[in-house]
Each structure stands twice: as C-alpha cells, then as structure tokens.
C-alpha positions as CSV (number, residue, x, y, z in Angstrom):
1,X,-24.5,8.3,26.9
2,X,-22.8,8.8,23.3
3,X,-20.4,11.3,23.8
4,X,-18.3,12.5,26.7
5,X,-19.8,15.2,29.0
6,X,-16.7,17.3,28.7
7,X,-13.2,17.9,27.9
8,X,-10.7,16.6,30.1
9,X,-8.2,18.8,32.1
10,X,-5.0,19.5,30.6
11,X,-3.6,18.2,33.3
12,X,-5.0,14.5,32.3
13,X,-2.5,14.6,29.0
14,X,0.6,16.0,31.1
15,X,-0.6,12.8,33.3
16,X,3.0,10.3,33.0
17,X,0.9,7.6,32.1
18,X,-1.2,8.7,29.7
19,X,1.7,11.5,28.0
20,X,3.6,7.6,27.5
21,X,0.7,6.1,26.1
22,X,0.9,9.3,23.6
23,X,4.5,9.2,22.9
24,X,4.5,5.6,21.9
25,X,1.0,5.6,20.3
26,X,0.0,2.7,23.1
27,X,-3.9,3.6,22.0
28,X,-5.4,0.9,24.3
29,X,-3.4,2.5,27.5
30,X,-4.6,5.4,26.6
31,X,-8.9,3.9,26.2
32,X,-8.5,2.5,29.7
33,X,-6.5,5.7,31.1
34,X,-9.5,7.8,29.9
35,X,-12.1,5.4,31.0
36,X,-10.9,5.5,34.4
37,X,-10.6,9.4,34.4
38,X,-13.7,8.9,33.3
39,X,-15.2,6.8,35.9
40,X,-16.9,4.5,33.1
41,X,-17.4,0.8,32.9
42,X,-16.1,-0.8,29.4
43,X,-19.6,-1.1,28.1
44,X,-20.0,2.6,28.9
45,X,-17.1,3.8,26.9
46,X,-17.8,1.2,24.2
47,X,-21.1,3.1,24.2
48,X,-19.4,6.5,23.6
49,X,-16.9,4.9,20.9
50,X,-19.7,3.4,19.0
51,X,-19.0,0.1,19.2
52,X,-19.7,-2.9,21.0
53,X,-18.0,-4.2,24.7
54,X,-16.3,-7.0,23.3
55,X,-14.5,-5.2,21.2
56,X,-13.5,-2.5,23.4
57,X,-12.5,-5.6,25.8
58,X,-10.4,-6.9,23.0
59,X,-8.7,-3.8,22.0
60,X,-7.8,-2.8,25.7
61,X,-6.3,-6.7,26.3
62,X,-4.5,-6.0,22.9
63,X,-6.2,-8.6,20.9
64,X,-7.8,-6.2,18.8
65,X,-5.8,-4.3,15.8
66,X,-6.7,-1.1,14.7
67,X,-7.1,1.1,11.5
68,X,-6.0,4.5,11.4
69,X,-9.2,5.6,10.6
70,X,-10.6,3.4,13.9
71,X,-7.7,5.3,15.8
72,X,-8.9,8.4,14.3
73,X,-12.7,7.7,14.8
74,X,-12.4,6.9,18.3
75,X,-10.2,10.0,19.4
76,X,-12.4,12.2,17.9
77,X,-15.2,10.6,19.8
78,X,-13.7,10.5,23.2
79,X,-12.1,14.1,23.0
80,X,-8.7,13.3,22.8
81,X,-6.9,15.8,20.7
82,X,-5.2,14.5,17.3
83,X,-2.0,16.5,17.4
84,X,-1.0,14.8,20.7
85,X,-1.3,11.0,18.7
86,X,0.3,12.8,15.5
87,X,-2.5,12.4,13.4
88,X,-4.3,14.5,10.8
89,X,-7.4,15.2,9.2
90,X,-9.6,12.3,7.6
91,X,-7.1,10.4,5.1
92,X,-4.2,11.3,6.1
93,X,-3.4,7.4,7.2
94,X,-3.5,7.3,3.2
95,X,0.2,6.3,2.8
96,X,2.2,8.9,1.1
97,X,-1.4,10.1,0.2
98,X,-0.2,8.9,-3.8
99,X,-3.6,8.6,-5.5
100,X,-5.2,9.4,-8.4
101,X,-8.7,11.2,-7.5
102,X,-10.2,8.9,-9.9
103,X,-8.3,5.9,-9.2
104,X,-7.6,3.6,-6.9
105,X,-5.5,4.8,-3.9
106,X,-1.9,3.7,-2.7
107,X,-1.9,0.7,-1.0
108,X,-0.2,-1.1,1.9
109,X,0.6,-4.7,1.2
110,X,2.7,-7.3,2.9
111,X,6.0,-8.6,2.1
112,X,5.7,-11.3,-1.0
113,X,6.6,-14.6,-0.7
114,X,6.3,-17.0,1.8
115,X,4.9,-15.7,5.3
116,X,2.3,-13.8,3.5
117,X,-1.1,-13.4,5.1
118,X,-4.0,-14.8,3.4
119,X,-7.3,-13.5,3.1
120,X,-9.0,-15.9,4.7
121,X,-6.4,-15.7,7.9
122,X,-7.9,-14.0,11.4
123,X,-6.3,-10.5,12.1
124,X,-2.8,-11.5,13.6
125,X,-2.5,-10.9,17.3
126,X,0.2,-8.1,18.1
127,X,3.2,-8.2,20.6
128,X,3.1,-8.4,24.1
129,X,2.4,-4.9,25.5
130,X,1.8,-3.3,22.4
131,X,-0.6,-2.8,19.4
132,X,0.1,-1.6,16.0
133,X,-2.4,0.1,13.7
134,X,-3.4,-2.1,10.4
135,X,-5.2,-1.1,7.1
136,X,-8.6,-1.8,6.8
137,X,-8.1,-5.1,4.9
138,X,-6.4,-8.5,6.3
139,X,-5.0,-9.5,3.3
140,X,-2.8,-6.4,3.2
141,X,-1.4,-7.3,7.2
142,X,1.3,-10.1,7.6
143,X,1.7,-12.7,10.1
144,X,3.8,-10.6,12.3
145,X,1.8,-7.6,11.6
146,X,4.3,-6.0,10.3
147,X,3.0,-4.2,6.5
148,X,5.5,-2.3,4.0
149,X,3.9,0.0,1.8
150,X,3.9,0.8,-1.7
151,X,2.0,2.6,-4.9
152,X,-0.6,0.6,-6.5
153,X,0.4,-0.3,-10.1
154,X,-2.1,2.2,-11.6
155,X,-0.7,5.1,-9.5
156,X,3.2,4.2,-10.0
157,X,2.8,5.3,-13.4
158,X,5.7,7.0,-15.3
159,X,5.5,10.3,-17.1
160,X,3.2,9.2,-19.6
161,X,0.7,8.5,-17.1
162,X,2.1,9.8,-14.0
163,X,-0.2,9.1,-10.6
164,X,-1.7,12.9,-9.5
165,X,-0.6,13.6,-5.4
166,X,-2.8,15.4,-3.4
167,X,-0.9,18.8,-2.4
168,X,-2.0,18.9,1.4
169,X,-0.2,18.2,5.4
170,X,-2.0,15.0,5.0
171,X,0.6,13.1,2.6
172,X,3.6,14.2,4.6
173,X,1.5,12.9,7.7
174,X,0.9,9.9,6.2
175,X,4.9,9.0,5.4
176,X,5.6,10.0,8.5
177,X,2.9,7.8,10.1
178,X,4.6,5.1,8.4
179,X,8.0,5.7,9.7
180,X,7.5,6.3,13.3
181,X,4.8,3.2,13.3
182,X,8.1,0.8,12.1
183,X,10.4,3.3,14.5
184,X,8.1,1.8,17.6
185,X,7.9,-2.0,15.9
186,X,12.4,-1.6,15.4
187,X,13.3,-2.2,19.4
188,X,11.7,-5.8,19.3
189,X,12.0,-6.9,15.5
190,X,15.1,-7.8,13.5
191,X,16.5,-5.1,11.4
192,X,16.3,-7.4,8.5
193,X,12.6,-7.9,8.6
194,X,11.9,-3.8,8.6
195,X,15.0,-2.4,6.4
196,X,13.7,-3.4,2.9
197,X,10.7,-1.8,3.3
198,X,12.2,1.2,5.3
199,X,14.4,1.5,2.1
200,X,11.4,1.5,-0.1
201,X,9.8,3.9,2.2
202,X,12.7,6.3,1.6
203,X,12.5,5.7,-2.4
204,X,8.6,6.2,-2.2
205,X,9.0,9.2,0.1
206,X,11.5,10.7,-2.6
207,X,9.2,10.0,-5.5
208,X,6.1,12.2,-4.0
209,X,8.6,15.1,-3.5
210,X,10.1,14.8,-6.6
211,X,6.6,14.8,-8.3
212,X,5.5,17.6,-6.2
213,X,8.8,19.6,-7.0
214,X,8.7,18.6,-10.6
215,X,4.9,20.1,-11.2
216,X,3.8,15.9,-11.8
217,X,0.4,17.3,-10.1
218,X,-2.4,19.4,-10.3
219,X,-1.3,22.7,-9.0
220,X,1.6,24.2,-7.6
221,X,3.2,22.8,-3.9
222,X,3.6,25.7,-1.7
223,X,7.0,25.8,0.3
224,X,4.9,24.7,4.0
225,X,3.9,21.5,1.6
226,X,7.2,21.2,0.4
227,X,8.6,21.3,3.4
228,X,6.5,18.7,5.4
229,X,7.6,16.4,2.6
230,X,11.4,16.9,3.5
231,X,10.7,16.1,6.5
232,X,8.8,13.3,5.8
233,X,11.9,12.2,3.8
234,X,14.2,12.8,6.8
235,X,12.2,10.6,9.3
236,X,12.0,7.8,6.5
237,X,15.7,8.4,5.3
238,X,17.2,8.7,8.8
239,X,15.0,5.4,10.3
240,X,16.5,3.7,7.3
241,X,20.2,4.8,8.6
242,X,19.8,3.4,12.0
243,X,18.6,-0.1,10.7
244,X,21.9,-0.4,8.6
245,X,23.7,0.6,11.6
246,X,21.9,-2.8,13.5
247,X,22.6,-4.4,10.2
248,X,26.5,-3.4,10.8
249,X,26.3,-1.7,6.9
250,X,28.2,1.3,8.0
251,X,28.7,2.6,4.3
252,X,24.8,2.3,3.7
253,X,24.4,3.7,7.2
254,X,26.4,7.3,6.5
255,X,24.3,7.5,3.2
256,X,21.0,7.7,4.7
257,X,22.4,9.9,7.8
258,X,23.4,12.1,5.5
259,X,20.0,12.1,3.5
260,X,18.5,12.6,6.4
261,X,20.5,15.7,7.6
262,X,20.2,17.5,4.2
263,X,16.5,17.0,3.9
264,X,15.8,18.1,7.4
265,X,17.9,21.4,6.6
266,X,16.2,21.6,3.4
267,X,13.1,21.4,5.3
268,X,13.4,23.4,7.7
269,X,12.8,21.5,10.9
270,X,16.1,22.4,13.7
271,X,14.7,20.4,15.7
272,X,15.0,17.2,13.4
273,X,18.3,18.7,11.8
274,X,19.4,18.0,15.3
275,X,17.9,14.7,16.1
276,X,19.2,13.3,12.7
277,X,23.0,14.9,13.9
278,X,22.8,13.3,16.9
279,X,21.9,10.3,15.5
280,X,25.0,10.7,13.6
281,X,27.1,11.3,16.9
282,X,26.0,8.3,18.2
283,X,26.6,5.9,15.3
284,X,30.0,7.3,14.9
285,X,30.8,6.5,18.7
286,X,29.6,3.5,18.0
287,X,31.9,3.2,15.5
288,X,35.1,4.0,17.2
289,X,35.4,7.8,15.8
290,X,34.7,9.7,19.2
291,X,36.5,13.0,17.6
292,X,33.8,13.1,14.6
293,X,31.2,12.2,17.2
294,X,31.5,15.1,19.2
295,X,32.3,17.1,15.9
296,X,28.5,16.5,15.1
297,X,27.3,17.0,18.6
298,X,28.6,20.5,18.3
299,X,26.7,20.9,15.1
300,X,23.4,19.7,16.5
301,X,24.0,22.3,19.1
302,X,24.1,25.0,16.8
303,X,20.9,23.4,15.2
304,X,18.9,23.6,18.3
305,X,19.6,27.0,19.5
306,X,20.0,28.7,22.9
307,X,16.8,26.9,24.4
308,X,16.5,23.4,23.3
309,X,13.8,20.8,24.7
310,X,15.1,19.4,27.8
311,X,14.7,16.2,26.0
312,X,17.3,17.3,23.0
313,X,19.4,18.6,25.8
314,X,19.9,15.3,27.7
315,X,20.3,12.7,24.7
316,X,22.8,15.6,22.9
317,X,24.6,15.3,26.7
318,X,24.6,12.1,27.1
319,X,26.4,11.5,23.6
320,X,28.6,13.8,23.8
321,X,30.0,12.1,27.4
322,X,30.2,8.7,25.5
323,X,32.6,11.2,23.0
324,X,34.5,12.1,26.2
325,X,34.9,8.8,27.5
326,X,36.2,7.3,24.7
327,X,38.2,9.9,23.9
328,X,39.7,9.3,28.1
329,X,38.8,12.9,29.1
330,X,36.9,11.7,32.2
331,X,36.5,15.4,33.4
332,X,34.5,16.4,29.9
333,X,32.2,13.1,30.6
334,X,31.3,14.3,33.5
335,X,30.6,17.6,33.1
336,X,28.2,16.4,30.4
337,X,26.3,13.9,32.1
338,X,25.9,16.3,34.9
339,X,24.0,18.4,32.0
340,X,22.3,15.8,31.2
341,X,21.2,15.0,34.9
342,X,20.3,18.8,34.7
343,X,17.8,18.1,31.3
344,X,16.3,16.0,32.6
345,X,15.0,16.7,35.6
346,X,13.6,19.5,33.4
347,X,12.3,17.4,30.8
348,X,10.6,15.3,34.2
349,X,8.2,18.2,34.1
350,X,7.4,19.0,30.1
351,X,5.4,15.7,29.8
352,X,5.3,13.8,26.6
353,X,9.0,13.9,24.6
354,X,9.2,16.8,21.5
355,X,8.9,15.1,17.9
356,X,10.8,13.8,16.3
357,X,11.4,11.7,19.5
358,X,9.1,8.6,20.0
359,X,10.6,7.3,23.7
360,X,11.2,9.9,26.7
361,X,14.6,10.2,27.8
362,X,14.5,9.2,31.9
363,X,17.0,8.8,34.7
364,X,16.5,4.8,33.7
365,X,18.3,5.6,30.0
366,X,20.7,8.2,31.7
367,X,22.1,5.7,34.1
368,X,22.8,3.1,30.8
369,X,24.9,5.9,29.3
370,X,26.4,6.6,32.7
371,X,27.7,3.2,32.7
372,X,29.0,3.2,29.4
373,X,30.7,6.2,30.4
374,X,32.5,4.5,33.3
375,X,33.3,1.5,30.9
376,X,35.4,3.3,28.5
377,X,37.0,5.4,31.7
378,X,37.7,2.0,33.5
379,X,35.6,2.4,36.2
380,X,34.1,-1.3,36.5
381,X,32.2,-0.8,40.0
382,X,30.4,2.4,38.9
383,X,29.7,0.9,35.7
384,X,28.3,-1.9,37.0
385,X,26.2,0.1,39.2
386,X,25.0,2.1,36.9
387,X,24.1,-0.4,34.3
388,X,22.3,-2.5,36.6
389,X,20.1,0.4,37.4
390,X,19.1,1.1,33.7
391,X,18.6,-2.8,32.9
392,X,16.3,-3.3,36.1
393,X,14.8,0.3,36.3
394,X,14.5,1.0,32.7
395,X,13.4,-2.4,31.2
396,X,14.9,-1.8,27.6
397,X,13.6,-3.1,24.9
398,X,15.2,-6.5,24.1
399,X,17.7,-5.0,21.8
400,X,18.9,-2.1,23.9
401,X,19.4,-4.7,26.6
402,X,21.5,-6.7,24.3
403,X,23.9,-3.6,23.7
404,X,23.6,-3.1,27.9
405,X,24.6,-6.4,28.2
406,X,27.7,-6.2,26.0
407,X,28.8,-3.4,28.1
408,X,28.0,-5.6,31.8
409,X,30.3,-8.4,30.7
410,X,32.9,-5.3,29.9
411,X,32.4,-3.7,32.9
412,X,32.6,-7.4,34.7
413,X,35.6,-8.6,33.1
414,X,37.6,-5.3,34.4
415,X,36.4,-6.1,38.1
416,X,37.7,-9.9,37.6
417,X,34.6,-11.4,37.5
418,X,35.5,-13.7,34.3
419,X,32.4,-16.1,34.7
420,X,29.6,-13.3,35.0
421,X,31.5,-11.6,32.5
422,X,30.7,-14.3,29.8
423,X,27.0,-15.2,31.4
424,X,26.5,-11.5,29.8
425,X,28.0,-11.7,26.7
426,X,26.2,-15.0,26.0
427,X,22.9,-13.5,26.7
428,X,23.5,-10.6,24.4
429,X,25.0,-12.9,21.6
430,X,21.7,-14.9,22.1
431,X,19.7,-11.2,21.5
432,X,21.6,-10.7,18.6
433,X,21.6,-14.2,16.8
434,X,17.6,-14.3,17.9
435,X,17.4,-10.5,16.3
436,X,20.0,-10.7,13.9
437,X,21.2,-7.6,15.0
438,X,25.0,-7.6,13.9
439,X,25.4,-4.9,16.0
440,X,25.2,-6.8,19.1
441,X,27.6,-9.8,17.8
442,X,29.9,-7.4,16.5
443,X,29.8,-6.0,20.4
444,X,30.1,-9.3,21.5
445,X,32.9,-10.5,19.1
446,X,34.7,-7.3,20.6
447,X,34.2,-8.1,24.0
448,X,36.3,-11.7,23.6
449,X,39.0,-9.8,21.6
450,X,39.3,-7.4,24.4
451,X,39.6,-10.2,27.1
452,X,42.9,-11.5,28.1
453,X,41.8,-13.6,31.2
454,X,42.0,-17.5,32.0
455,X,40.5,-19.7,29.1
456,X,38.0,-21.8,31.0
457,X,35.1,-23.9,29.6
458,X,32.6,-21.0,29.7
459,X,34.9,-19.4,26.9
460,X,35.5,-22.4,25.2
461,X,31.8,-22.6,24.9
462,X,31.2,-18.9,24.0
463,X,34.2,-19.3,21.2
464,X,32.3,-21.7,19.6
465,X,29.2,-19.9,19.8
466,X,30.9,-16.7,18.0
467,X,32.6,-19.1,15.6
468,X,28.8,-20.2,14.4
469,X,27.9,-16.5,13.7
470,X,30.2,-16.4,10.5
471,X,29.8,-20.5,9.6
C-alpha cells in the first residue's frame, strides 16, 4: 500500500479533533487522527508517507521535528488538503520567498550569541504537546527550537545589487507561515525571546513590499500579489504589537496596532482589519481606556459586515462586555456576553476557527471573560465561578492562566478570602517572573495596590516578592 485508497469524508476535517489539530498546525494529531480513520497500523501509514516506522513513531510521540517541505510531502501523500494547514505550493515555506533565481535563497538562522545550536547538536526536542516545523538544516534551529529569520547577505543587497523577489502567493504564504508558527510558540515562551525577531519579521516583511511596490524585481506585482503582502505585513506587524503589549511597551504596542490596521485596510482583508481592531479593543481595556476600547469594537464591526464568522462575533462580544464592565454598565455587559454565548454556539458547528484566528473561541474562553466581567462589576462569587470553569475546563496556556489568575486573587480578595487571594497572585507573579511577561506583574502589582485588607505574613512575603521585580 503507497497511497491511500480514497479521500476522506468531509465530515473527517469538520471532525473537533482533527479541525484542532488544523487550527493549531498540531501535524502529529492530525498523522494519528487519519491513521485511525484509516484503520492502519504505524508501519502502514509510514508505508504510505514514504518513510520508515520509527520515524513515524517519533513524529507522532513528538520527538521528531519537521520541515515544511516534510509537512508539505506528507499531506500531499495522505490526502489531506493544503489550504486547511495554510500551506501553498512547493516553496512557499521559502521565507519571505527573497531569492535571487541564481543565488542562494533566504535563510532562517538562529539567534547569535550564546544558546546557539551547533552543527554537530541532535535536532532539539520540542514542547510538551506540541511540535514546530524546522528548516531543513540543524544548524539553522536553536536550542529551544525557536528560529528567526532573515535575508542571506547576498540577497539583502541595496540598490546597486538589489536581491530579485519572486512575484507569486507563495512569498506572502511564506511570511505569514512565519508569523502564525511564532503566534502558536507566544502562549508558552517569553515575549522577550520572540519580539526581536517578530520585529525583524515586520522590517523584512516591509522590505519585500517595498521592493515589489518599488519595481526592485523582474516584472510588475499585480494588486492580488500586492495585496497578500499587506497582509503578510499585518499578521507580522500586528503579532509584533501583542508581544510589546506582554513586554508592557504600550507606546511600541499602539505603533504596530496601528501598522497592522492600515495594512490590513490597504490590503484588503475585513476580516483581518477586524481581528487587528479587536486586538486593539482588547489592549486598550487592558490598559484602562474602556471608552476607546469599545470605540474600536464598533469599528471592527463595521469591518466585518452584517454576517461575520461566529468566531469574530464571540471574541468582538466578549471585548466589548470587558468595555462595559469596566466602564460599570453591567446591563451592556450582559447583553454582550449573551451575544457572545449566542456566537458561539454557532461557531460550535462551523468547525475549525476563520484565519486570521489560530485558537477556537469555546464556552472554556467565554466563561474567563465572563469572570472578568463580574470582577470589574463586583460580583466576586460569579466571578469566581466563572473563572474557575475556564482555568479547569479550558486549560490555558501558561500565560493566559497567569492573567486568569490575577483576576482569581481579585475576585477572592472581594469575597474576603485574603489568604487564597494572595496563593493566586503569587502563582501568577511566578508565571510572569518565569515568562517575563510584565504584563502579568504589572496585574499583579495592581492587585496589592488595590488591596486594603489585614497585612499578614503571606503579604509580607508577596511584598517582597514584587519588590525583587524592579531590584
């Protein structure tokens, strides 16, 4: 047996499992959700992969990176259909596609310095749970298999020997690749370790437009080309945005937001015009400015139209409550989050989430913005309720339960449970010193100005802990 017999049903994509496995490019959930449709044995489907058991075994136990071009390969081969992993045709994984036809093309590399992966090193194993794609050589992967891209030296040239761009989908694929690869490594890794090379992601991505826009290559972009490169640029420009947020760099923050709106507009995409506004919203609740926050809500509204994906409708609802809530109009929340509800029991039947969103937006995620809701409104029972659903239910990422956590000891301290209150906030201070995610200790620095019970030990100890941050 080399290939499969047939295509499977539809209905095996819209399958929750497997439409996860899609969303959030899990490619060995998705080799063992197909083999069991399948009925196969690993050697079996190692058969119809082309390759051998054990390395099948070791990519479906996530001990196995892979290469685009692997990824690419192996859907091909097992039927699974590329625009549903996001991929294009044959070297599109080429990052922002910036070659010279008779040079050598762009490269990723890791960071420089120390850390940096030799050649000599094994392929690093990835995170639990998870595997991320790598390029074809080790030395270019480092230790935490994290790699930033950039031009080779012969293909940054300036004018005088400017690098020549291939004009097709396939660059804007490949920047985008890029982006939402990072946007699924962000939840677990320090802000830090990703926001340089998200930065130089953005510069990059600007550079190929500004080539292609400038004439710098053979031929003339169409607008279709043109536009897939803004939005490229968005994705790149607006991941950059919510790192600086983590980072607690509002200015920088605003700048890329705003980068990210006008190139989405510029390229056409509503949809991402109205994921980067959102985004927006959400920062700038975040920030204390719950009147501009629903100000932007409104305008990602208008972006999305009469009809918008269940899954824009929810997260756009579910902002725009936190806008309410913290603005104290507690009927307004409501009404939103019971639009949100609404969303998302249609979304429940849609599948996999719309791009440009990576995660599905569930009842889990819902009842963590539910709970925020009832923390700005004062309503500590229902918000502890609620946020114990989405920390036990929805298993966040280790960030996200950081930011949940901020919000428990809140939500605590109102009920008079002082001691619980600051077992929370010193398990999110420990997410955020662990992730350096100033967000989080700026949450949890809040959190002790806000409190204005008994000064016991526990406090004592969490004081000193806070006082460290800035020592």
């Amino acid at each position: 047996m080399t290939h499969p017999p047939e295509r499977l049903p539809p209905r095996f994509w819209a399958a929750p499992a497997v439409a996860a496995a899609l969303a959030e490019g899990d490619v060995p959930a998705l080799l063992d959700e197909i083999r069991r449709a399948r009925g196969w044995t690993q050697a079996q489907l190692a058969d119809v992969v082309g390759y051998s058991q054990s390395w099948v075994s070791k990519v479906v136990r996530r001990r196995q990176p892979l290469t685009v071009d692997q990824v690419r390969e192996v859907s091909v081969r097992l039927g699974v259909p590329l625009q549903l992993l996001r991929f294009g045709a044959p070297g599109g994984d080429d990052p922002a596609a910036v070659r010279d036809p008779g040079g050598p093309p762009a490269v990723l590399t890791p960071p420089t310095g120390p850390g940096r992966a030799r050649p000599d090193e094994p392929p690093p194993q990835s995170p639990p749970g998870r595997a991320w794609i790598r390029p074809d050589e080790p030395a270019a992967q480092s230790p935490t298999g994290r790699a930033r891209i950039r031009p080779d030296e012969s293909a940054a040239r300036g004018p005088a020997g400017s690098a020549r761009i291939r004009l097709d989908e396939s660059a804007a694929q490949s920047l985008t690749s890029v982006t939402r690869a990072r946007r699924r490594q962000e939840p677990g890794t320090p802000a830090r370790e990703l926001a340089r090379e998200a930065v130089a992601h953005v510069d990059l991505a600007g550079r190929v437009l500004g080539h292609v826009l400038g004439d710098q290559v053979p031929g003339r972009a169409d607008a279709r080309t043109a536009g897939h490169l803004r939005a490229g640029l968005s994705e790149a420009a607006g991941f950059a945005a919510w790192l600086h947020g983590d980072m607690q760099d509002l200015g920088t923050a605003r700048g890329y937001y705003r980068l990210a709106v006008q190139s989405a507009r510029q390229a056409g995409h509503p949809l991402l015009a109205a994921y980067m506004i959102g985004s927006r919203a959400a920062f700038e609740v975040e920030a204390d400015d719950p009147v501009l926050a629903l100000t932007l809500v409104a305008q990602a509204r208008r972006e999305l139209g009469e009809r918008p994906p269940a899954t824009a409708g929810a997260w756009l609802a579910s902002i725009e409550a936190l806008g309410h809530a913290a603005g104290r109009d507690a009927e307004a929340a409501g009404t939103a989050l019971r639009r949100a509800e609404s969303a998302i029991a249609a979304g429940e039947r849609s599948g996999a989430p719309p791009w440009p969103w990576v995660f599905p937006f569930d009842q889990a995620k819902l009842a963590g913005y539910r709970g925020q809701v009832s923390v700005r409104l004062g309503r500590a029972e229902e918000a502890r309720s609620a946020l114990s659903e989405s920390l036990s239910a929805g298993r966040p990422a280790v960030k996200q339960r950081g930011v949940l956590l901020t919000e428990m000891a809140a939500a605590q301290a109102m009920a008079g449970r002082h001691e619980e209150a600051f077992q929370s906030a010193s398990s999110a201070l420990t997410v955020g010193v662990t992730y350096g995610s100033e967000r989080i200790i700026h949450r949890a620095r809040r959190f002790r100005r806000a409190y204005t019970g008994p000064v016991t030990a526990t406090v004592r100890t969490f004081d000193e802990r806070l006082l460290a941050t800035i020592t």
